[in-house]
BAFI-3210 file (N, C-alpha, C; in Angstrom, 3 decimals, decimal comma, padded with zeros to 6 digits):
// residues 169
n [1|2|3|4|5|6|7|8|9|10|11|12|13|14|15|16|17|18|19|20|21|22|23|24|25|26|27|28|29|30|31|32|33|34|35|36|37|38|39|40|41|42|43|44|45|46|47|48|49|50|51|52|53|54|55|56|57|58|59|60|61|62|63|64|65|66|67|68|69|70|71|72|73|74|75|76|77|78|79|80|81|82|83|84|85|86|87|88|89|90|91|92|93|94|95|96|97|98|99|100|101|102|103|104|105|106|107|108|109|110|111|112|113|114|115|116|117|118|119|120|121|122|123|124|125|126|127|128|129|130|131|132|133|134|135|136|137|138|139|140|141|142|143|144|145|146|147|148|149|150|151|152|153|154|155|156|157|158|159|160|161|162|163|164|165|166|167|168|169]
n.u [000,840|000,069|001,308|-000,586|-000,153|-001,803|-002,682|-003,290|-003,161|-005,143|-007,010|-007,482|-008,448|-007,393|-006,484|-005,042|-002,172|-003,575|-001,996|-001,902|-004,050|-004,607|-003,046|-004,211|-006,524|-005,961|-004,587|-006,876|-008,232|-006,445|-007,033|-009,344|-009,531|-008,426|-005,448|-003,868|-003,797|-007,056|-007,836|-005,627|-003,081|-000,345|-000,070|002,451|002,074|004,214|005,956|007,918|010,007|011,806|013,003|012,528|010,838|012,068|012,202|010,804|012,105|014,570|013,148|011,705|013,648|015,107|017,347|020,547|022,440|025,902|026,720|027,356|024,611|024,053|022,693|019,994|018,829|018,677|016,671|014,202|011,539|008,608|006,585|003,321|002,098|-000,649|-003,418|-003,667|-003,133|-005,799|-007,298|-007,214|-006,230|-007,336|-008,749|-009,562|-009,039|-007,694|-005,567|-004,951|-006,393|-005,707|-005,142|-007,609|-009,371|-010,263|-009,535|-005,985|-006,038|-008,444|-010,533|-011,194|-013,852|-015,057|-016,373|-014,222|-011,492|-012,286|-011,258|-011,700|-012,473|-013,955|-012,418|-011,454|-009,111|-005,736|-003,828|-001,432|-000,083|000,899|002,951|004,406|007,397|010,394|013,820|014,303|012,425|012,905|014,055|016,740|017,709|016,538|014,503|012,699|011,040|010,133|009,880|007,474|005,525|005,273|003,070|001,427|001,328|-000,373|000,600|003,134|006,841|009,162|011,993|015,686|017,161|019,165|018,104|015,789|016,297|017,051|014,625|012,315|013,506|013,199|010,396|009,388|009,917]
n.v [-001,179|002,011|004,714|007,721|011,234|012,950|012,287|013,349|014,001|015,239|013,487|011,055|010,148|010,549|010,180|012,070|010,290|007,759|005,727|002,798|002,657|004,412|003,699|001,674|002,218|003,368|001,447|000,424|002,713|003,152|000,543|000,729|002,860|002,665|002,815|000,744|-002,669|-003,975|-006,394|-005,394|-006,684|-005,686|-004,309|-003,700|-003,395|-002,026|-002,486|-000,559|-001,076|-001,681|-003,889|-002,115|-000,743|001,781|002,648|004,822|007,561|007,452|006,790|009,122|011,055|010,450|008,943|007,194|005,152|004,816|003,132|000,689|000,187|-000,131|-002,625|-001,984|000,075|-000,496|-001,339|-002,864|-004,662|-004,989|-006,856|-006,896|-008,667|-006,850|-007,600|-009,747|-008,023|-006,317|-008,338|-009,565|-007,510|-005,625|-003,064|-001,944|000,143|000,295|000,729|003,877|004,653|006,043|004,893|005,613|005,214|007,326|009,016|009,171|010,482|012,208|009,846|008,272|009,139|006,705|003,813|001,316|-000,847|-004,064|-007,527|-010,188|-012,367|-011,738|-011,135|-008,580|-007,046|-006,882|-005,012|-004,930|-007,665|-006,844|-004,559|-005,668|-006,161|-008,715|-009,369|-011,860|-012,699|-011,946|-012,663|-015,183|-015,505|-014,199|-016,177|-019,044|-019,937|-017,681|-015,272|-016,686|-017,042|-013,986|-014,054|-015,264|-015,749|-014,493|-012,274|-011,468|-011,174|-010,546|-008,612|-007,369|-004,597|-004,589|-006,350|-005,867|-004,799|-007,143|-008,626|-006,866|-007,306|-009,713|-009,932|-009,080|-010,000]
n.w [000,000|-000,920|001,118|001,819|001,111|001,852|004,408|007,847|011,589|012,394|011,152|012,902|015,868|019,231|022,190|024,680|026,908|026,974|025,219|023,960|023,041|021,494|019,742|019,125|017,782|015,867|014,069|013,144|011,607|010,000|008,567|007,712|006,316|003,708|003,597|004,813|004,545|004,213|006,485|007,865|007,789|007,210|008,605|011,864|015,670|018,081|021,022|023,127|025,527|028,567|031,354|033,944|032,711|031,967|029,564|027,907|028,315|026,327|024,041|023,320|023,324|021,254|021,227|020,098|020,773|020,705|021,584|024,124|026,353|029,800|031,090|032,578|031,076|028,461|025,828|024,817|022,310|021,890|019,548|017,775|015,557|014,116|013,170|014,930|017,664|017,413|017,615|019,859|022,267|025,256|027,286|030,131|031,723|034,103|034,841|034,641|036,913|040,173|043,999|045,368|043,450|042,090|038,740|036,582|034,145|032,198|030,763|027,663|025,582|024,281|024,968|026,790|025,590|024,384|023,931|021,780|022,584|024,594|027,151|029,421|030,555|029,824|029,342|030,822|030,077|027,738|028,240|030,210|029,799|029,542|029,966|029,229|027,564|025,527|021,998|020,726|018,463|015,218|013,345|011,005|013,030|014,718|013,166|012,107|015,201|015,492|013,896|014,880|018,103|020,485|022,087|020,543|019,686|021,320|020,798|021,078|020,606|018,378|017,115|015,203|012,809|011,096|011,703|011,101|007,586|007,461|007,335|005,775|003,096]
ca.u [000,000|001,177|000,930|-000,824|000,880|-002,313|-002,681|-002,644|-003,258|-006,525|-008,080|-007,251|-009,229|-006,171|-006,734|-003,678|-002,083|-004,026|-001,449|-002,122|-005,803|-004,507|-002,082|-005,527|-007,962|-004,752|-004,426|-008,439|-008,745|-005,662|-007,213|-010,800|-009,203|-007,574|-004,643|-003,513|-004,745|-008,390|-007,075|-004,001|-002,108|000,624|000,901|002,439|002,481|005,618|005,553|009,123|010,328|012,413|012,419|012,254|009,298|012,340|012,998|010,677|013,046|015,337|012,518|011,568|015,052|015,607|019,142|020,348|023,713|026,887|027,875|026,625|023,908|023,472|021,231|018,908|018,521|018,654|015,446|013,073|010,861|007,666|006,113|002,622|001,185|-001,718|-004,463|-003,534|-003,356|-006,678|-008,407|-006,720|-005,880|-007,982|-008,219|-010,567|-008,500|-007,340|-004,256|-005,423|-006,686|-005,140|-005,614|-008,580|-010,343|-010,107|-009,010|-005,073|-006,056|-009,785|-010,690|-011,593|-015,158|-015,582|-016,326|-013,292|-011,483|-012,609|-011,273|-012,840|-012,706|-014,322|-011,321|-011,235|-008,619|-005,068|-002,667|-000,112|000,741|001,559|003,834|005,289|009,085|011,591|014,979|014,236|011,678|013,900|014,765|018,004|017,793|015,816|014,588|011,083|010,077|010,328|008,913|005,826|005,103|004,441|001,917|000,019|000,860|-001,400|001,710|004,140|007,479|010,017|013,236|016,598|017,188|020,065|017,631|014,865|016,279|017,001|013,174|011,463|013,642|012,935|009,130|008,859|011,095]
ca.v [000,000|003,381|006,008|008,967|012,302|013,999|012,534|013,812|013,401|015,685|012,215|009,895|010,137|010,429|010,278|012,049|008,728|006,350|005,562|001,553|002,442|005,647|002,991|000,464|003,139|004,027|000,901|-000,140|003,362|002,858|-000,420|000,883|003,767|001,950|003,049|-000,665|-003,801|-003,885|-007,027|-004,997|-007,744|-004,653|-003,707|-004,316|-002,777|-002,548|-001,848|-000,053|-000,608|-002,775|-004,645|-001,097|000,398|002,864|003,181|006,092|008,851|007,734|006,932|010,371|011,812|009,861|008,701|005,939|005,057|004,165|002,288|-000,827|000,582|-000,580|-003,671|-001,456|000,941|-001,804|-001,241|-003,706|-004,436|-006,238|-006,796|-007,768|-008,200|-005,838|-008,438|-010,152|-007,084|-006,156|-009,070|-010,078|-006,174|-005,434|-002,559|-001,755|001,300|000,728|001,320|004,768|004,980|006,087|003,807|006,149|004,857|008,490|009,161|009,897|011,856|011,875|008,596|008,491|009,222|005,892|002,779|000,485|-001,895|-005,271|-008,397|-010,461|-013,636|-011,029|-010,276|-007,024|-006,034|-007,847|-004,261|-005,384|-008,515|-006,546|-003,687|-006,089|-007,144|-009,006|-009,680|-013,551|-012,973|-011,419|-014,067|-015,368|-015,376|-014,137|-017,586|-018,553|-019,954|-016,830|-014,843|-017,444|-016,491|-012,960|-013,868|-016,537|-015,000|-012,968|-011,220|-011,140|-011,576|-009,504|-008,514|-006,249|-003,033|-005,002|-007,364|-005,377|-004,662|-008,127|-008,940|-006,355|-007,661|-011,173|-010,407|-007,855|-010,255]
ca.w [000,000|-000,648|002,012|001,102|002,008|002,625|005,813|009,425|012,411|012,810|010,985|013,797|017,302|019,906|023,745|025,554|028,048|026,823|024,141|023,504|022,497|020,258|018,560|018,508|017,131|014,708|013,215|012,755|011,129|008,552|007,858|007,148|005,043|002,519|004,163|005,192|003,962|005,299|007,691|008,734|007,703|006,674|010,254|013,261|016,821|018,465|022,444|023,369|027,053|029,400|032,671|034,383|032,324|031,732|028,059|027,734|027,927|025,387|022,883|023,449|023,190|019,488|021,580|019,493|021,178|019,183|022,994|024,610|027,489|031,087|031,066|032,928|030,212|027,062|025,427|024,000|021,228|021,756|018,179|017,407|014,553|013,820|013,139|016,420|018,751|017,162|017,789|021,803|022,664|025,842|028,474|030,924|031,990|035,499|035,324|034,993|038,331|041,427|044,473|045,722|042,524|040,791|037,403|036,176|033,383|031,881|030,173|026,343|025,717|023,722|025,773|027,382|024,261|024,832|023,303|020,929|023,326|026,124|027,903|029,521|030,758|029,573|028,886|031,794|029,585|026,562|028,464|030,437|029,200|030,537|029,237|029,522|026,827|023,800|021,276|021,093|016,686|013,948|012,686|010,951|014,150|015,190|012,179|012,305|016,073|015,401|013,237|015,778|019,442|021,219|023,135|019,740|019,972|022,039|020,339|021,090|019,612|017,193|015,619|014,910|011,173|010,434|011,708|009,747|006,718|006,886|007,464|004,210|002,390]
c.u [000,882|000,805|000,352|-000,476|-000,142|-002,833|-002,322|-003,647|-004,313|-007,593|-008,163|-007,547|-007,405|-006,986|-005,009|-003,464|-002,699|-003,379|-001,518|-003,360|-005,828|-004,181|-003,586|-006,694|-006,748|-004,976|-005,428|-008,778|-007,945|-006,218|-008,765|-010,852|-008,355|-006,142|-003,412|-004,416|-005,915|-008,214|-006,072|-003,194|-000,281|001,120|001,080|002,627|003,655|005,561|007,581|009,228|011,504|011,820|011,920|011,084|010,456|012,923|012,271|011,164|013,986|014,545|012,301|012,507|015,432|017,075|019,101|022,319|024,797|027,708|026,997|026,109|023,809|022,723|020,308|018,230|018,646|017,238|015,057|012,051|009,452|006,812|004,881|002,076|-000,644|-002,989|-004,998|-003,985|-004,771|-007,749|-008,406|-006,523|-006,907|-007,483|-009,354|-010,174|-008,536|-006,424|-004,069|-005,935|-005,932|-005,863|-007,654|-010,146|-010,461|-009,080|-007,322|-004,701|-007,431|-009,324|-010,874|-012,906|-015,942|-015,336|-014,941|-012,979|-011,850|-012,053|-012,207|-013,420|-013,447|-013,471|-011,425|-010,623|-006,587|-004,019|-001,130|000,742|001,649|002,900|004,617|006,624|009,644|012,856|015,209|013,270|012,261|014,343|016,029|018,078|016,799|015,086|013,098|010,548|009,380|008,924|007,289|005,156|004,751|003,246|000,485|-000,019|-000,021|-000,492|002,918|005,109|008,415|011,390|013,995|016,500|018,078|019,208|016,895|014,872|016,308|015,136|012,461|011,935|013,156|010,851|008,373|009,383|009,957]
c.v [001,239|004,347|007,414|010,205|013,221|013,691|013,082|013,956|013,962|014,788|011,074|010,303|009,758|010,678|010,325|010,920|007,536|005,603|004,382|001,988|003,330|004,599|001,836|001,275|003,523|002,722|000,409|001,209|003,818|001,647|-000,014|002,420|003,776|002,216|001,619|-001,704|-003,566|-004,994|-007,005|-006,155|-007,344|-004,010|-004,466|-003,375|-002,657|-001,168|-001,702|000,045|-001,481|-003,133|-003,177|-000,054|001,981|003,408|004,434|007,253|008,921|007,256|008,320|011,319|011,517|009,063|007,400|005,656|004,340|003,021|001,541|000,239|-000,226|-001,423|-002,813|-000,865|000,069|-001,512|-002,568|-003,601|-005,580|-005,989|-007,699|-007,747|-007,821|-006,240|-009,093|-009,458|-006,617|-006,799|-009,501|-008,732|-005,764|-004,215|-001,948|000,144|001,342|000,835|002,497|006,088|005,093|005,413|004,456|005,986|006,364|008,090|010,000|011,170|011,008|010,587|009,110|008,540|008,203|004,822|002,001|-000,338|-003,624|-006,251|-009,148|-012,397|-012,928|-010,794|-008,576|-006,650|-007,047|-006,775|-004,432|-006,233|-007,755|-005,590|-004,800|-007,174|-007,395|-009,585|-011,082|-014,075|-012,598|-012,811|-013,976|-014,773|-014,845|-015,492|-017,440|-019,327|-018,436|-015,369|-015,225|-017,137|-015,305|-012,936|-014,605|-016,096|-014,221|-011,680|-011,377|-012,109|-010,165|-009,585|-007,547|-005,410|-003,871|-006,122|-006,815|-004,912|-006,024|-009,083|-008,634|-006,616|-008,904|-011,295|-009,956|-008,902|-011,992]
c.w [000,000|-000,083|001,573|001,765|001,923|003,796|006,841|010,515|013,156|011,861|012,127|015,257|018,107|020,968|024,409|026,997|027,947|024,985|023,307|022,685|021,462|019,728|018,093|017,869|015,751|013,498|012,918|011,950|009,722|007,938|007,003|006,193|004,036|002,740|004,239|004,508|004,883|006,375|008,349|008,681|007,276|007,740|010,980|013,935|017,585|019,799|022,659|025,384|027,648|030,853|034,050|034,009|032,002|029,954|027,700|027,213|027,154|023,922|022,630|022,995|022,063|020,151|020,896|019,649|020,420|020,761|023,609|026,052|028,344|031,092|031,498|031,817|029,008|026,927|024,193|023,687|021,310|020,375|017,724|016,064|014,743|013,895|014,492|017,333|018,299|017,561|019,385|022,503|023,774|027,268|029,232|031,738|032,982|035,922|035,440|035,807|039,327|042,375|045,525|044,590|041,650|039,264|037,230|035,489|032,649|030,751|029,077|026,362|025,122|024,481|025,860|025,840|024,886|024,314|022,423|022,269|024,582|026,933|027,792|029,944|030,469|028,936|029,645|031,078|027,882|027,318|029,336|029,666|029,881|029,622|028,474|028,148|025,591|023,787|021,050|019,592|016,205|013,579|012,368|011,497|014,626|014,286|012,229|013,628|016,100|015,116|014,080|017,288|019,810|021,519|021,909|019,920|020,833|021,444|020,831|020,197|018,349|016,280|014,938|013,256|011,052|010,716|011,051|007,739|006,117|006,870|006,533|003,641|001,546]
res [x|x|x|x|x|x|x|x|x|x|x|x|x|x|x|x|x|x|x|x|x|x|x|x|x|x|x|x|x|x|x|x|x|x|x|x|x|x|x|x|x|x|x|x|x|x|x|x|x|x|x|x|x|x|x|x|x|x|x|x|x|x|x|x|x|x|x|x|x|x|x|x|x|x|x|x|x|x|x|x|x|x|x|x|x|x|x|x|x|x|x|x|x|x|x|x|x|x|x|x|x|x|x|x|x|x|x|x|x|x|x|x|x|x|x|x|x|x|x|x|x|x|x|x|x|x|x|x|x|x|x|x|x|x|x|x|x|x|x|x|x|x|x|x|x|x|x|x|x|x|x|x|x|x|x|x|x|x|x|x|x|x|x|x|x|x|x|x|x]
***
């Protein structure tokens, strides 16, 4: 598909902090505007963090280090495909909440995402990474699990070209 360069981003419903559900209203509204294949079979999601929840600030920052980082700071790549996270993607929005049951920052004005199996609430398993879960290789075990997991696959920052090559390829 070829991108059209009169898009932007006053077509796409955004909710500031609730960034999983922007990226899930993102890719159901490239698929239903010819944008993407209509089964998003052209995208994937790809959750950026580590075992600290701290990669944040250097996605943010663009830092793309020419020097081996701190295990702490090592950032990982969880990668689902599009179809997948579409159809298992669930959040009820309580992570949201402070323990007084109030609100972080106002909710979206369109009901909670639900799964298709009824699961409601299942965003912990996607943000959570652990080092233990990055693949060792590339391989098309590996490749083929994107396409059938619920939860992707989790890769390092150094494979992440040879993944998106072998999965265009």
């Amino acid at each position: 598909m070829e991108l059209s360069s009169s898009l932007d981003s006053s077509q796409f419903q955004h909710t500031p902090y609730y960034c999983e559900e922007n990226v899930y209203l993102l890719c159901k509204k490239l698929c239903a505007n010819g944008t993407a294949e209509a089964d998003g079979s052209d995208l994937f999601v790809v959750f950026i963090s580590n075992e600290k929840k701290q990669a944040s600030p250097y996605v943010s920052e663009t830092i793309q280090p020419s020097f081996q980082l701190f295990s702490e700071y090592q950032r990982f790549f969880r990668i689902v495909h599009a179809p997948v996270f579409l159809r298992c993607f669930a959040s009820d929005r309580r992570h949201m909440k402070d323990s007084a049951g109030n609100w972080i920052a106002q909710p979206p004005a369109y009901e909670p995402i639900v799964a298709e199996d009824k699961t409601e609430h299942n965003l912990n398993e996607y943000n959570e990474i652990r080092a233990d879960e990055v693949s060792v290789n590339v391989e098309p075990d590996l490749i083929h699990a994107v396409y059938t997991n619920k939860l992707g696959v989790v890769l390092s920052e150094n494979q992440l070209e040879e993944f998106f090559t072998q999965v265009s390829s």
